[in-house]
Backbone bond lengths (Angstrom), bond angles and torsions (degrees), N, CA, C in turn:
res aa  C-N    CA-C-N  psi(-1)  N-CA   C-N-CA  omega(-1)  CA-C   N-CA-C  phi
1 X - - - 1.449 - - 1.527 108.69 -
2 X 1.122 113.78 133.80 1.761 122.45 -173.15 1.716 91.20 -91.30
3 X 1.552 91.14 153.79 1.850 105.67 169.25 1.416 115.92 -40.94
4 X 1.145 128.81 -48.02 1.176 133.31 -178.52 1.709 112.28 -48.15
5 X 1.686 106.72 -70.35 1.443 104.15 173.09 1.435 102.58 -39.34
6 X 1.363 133.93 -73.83 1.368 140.04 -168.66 1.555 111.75 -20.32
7 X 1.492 104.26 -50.78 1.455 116.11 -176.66 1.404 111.30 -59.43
8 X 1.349 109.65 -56.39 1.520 128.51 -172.42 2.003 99.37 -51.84
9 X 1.048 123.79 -18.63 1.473 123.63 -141.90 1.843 86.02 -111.80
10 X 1.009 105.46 -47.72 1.614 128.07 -175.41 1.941 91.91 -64.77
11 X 0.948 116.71 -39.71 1.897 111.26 -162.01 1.649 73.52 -84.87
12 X 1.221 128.98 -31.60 1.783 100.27 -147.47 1.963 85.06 -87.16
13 X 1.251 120.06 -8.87 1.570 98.68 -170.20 1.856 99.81 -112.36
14 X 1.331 103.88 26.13 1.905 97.70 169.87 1.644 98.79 118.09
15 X 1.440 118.23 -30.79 1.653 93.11 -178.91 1.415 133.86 -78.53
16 X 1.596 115.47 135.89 1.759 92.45 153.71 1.362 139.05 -153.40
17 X 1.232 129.24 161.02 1.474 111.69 -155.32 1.430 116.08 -40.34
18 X 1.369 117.64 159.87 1.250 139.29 -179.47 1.280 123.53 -116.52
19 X 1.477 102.16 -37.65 1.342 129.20 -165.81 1.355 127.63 -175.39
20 X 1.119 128.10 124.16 1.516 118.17 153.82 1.689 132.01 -138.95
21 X 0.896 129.49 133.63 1.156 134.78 165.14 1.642 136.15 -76.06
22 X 1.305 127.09 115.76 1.148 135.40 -147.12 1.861 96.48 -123.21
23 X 1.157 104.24 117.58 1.997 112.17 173.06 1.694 113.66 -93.61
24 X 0.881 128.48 71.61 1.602 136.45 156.33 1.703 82.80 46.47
25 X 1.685 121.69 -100.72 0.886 155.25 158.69 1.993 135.25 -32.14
26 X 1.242 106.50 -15.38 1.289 122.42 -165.25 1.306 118.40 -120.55
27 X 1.651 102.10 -162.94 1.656 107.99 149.89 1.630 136.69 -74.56
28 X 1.099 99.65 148.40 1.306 102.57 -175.79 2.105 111.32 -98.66
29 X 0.891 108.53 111.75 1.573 115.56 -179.93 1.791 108.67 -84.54
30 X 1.122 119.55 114.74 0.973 134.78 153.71 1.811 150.60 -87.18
31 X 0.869 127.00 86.71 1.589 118.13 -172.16 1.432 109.94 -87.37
32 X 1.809 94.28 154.39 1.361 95.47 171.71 1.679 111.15 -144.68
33 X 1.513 112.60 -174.58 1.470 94.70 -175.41 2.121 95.95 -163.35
34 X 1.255 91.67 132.49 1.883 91.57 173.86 1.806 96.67 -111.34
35 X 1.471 77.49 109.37 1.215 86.61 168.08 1.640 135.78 -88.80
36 X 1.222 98.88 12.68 1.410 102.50 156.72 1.794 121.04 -97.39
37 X 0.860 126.77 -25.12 1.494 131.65 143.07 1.590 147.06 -86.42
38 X 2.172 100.74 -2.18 1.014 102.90 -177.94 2.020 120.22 49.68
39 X 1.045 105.40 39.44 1.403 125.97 143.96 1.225 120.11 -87.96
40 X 1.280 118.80 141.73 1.151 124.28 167.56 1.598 110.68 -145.98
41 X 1.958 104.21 165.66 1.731 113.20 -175.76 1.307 91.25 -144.56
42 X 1.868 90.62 172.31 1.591 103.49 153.85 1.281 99.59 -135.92
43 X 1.486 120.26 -164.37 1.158 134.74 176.50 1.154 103.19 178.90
44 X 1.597 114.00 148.60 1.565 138.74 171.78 1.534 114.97 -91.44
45 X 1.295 115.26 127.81 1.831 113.48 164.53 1.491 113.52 -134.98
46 X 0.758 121.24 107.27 1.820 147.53 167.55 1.329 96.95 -60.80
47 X 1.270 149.84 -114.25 1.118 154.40 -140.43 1.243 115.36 -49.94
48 X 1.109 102.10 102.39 2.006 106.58 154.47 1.256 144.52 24.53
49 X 2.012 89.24 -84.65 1.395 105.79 -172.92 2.193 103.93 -86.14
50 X 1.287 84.52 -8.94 1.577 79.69 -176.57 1.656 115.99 -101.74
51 X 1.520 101.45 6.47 1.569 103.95 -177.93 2.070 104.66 -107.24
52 X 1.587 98.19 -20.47 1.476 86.58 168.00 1.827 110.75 -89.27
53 X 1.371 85.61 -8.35 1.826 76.16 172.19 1.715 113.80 -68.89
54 X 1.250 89.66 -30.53 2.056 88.29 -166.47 1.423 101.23 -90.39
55 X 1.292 113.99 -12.00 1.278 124.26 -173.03 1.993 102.85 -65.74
56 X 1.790 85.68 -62.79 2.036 94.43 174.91 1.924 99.10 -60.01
57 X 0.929 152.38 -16.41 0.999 147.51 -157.71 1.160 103.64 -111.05
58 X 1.268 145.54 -32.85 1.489 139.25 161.41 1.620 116.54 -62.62
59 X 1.863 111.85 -40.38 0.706 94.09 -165.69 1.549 107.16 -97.10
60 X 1.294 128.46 -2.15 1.083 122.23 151.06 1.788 134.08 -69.66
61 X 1.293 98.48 -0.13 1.241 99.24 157.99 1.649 116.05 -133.82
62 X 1.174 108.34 46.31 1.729 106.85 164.21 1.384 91.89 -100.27
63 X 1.949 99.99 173.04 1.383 123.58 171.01 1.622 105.20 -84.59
64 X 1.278 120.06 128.57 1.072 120.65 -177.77 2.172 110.42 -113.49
């Protein structure tokens, strides 16, 4: 399973981004947090094409 599914799997059971940090050049660091249990993660994504995917996908599902 790629980061992305991971992500997708994480929003459907309570988490959601918080934050992430993106390096021109690098990895991209992501946090997250369920706030109905006060859990929280991170995770690392390197690749490119799979960090603007989670990228449209976070931000299509934050509260704006």
């Amino acid at each position: 399973m790629n980061e992305f599914e991971k992500i997708k799997k994480m929003y459907d059971s309570g988490f959601r981004c918080i934050r992430y940090d993106d390096t021109k050049d690098g990895e991209m660091c992501i946090y997250f947090k369920n706030f109905e249990n006060e859990d929280s993660k991170a995770m690392k994504v390197t690749d490119f094409e799979e960090k603007m995917q989670i990228k449209s996908f976070i931000d299509q599902n934050s509260m704006k």
